[in-house]
N, CA, C and O of each residue as an XYZ file, in Angstrom:
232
protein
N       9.303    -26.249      2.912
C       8.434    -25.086      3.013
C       8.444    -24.327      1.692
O       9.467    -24.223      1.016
N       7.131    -23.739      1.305
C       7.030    -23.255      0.156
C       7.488    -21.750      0.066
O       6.874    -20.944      0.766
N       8.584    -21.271     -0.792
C       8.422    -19.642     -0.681
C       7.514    -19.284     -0.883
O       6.528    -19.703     -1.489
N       7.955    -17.774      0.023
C       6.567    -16.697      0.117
C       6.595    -16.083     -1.708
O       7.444    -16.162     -2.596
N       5.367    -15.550     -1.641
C       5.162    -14.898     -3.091
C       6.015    -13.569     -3.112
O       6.308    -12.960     -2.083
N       6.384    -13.178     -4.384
C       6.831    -12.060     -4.403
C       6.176    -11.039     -4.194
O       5.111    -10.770     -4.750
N       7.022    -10.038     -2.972
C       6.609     -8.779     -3.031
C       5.961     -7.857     -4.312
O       6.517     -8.367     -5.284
N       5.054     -6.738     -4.846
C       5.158     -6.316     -5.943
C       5.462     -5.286     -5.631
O       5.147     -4.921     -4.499
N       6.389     -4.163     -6.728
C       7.647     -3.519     -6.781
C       6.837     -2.353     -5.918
O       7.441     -1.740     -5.038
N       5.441     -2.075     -6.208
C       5.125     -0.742     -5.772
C       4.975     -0.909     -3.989
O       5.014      0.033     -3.198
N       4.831     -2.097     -3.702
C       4.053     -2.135     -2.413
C       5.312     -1.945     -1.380
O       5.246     -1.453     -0.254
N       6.929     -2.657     -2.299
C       7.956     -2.901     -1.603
C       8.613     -1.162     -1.771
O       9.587     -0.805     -1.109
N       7.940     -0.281     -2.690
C       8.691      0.642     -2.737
C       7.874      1.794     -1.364
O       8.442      2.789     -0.913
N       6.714      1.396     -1.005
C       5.764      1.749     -0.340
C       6.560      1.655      1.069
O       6.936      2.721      1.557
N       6.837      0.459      1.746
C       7.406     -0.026      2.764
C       8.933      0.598      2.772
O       9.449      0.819      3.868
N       9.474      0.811      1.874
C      10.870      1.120      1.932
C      10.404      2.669      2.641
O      10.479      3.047      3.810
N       9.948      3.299      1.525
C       9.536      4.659      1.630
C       9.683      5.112      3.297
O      10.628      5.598      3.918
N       7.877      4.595      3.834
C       7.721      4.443      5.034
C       8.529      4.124      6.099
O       8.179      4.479      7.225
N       9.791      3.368      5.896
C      10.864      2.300      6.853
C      11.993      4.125      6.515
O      12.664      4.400      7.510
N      12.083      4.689      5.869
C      13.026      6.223      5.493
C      12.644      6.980      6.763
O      13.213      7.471      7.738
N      11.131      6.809      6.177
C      10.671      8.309      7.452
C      10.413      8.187      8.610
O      10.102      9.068      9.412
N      10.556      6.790      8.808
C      10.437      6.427     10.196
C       9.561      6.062     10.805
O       9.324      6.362     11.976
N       8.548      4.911      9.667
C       7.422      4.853     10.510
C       7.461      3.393     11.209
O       7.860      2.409     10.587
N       7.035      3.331     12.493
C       6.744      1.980     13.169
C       6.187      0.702     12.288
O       5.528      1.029     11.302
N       6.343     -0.533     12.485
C       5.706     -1.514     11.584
C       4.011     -1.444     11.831
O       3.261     -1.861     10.949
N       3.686     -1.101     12.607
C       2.142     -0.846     13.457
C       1.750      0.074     11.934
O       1.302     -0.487     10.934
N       1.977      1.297     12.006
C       1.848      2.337     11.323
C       1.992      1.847     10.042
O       0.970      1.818      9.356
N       3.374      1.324      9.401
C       2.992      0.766      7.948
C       1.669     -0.478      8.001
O       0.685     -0.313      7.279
N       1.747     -1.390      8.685
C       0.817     -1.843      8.188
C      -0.606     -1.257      8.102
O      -1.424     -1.518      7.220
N      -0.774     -0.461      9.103
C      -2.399      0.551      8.789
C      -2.082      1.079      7.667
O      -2.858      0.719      6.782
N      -1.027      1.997      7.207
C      -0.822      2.481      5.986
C      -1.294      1.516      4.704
O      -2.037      1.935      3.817
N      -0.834      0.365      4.736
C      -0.725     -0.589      3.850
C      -2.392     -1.491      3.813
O      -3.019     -1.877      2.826
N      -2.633     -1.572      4.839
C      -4.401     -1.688      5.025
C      -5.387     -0.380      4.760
O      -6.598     -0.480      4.957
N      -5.025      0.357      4.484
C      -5.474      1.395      4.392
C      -5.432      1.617      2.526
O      -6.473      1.951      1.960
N      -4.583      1.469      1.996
C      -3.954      1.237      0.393
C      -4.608      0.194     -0.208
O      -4.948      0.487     -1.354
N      -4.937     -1.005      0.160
C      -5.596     -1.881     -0.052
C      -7.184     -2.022      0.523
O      -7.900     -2.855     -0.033
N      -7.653     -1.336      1.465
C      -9.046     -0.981      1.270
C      -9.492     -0.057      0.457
O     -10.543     -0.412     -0.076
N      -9.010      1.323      0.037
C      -9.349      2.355     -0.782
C      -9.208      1.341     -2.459
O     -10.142      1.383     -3.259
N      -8.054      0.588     -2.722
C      -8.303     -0.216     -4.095
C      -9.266     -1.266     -4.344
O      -9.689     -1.802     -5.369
N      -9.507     -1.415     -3.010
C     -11.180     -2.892     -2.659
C     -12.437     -2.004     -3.185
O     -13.232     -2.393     -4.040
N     -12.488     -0.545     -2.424
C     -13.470      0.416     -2.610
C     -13.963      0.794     -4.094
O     -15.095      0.759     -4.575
N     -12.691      1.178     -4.674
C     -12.493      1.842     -5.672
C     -12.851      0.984     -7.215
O     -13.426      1.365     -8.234
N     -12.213     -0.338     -6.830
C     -12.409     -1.553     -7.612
C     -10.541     -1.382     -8.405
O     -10.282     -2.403     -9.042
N     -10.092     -0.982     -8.414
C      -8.628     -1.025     -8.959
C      -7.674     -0.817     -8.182
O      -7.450     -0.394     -7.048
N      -6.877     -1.438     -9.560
C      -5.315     -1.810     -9.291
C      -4.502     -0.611     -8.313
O      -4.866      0.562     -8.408
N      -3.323     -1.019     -7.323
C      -2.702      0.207     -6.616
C      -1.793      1.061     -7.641
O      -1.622      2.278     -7.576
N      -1.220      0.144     -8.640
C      -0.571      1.213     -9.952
C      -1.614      1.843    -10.679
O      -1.116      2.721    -11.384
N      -3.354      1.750    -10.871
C      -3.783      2.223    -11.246
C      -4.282      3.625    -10.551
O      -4.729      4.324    -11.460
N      -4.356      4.148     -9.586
C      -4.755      5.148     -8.667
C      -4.066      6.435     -8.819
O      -2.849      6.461     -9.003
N      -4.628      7.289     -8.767
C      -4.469      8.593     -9.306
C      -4.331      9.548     -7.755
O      -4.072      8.833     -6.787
N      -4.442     10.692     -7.525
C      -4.423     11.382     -6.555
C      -5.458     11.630     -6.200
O      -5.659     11.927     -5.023
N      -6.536     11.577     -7.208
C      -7.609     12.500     -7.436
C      -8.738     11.080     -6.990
O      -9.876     11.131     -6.525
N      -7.868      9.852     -7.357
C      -9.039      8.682     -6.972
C      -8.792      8.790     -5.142
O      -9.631      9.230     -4.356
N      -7.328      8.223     -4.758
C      -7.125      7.947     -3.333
C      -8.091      9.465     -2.469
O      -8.923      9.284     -1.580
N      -7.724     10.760     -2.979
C      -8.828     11.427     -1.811
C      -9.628     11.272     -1.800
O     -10.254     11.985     -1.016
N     -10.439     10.252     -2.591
C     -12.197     10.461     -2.728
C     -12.445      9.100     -1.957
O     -13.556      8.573     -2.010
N     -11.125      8.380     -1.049
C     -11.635      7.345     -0.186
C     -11.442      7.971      1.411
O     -11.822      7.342      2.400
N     -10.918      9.047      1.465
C     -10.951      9.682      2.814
C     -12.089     10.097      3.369
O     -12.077     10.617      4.485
């Protein structure tokens, strides 16, 4: 069996984060689908995103 790809540092620091405050795996993954549609939207990278980009996908 082939290993899985590596995590990237921000997404694993994302999940850690989330796994602190207590969120259900249900909940991170909407979180995490949610992070990755606003960068589909937006056209960029998740290290590229600003504060000022992510509210303008709400």
């Amino acid at each position: 069996m082939a290993d899985a790809p590596p995590i990237h540092p921000l997404r694993q620091r994302m999940i850690e984060d989330m796994t602190l405050r207590g969120l259900n795996s249900a909940s991170q993954k909407t979180y995490l689908r949610a992070v990755r549609a606003c960068c589909s939207h937006l056209r960029r990278r998740p290290e590229e995103l600003t504060a000022a980009c992510a509210s303008s996908c709400g």
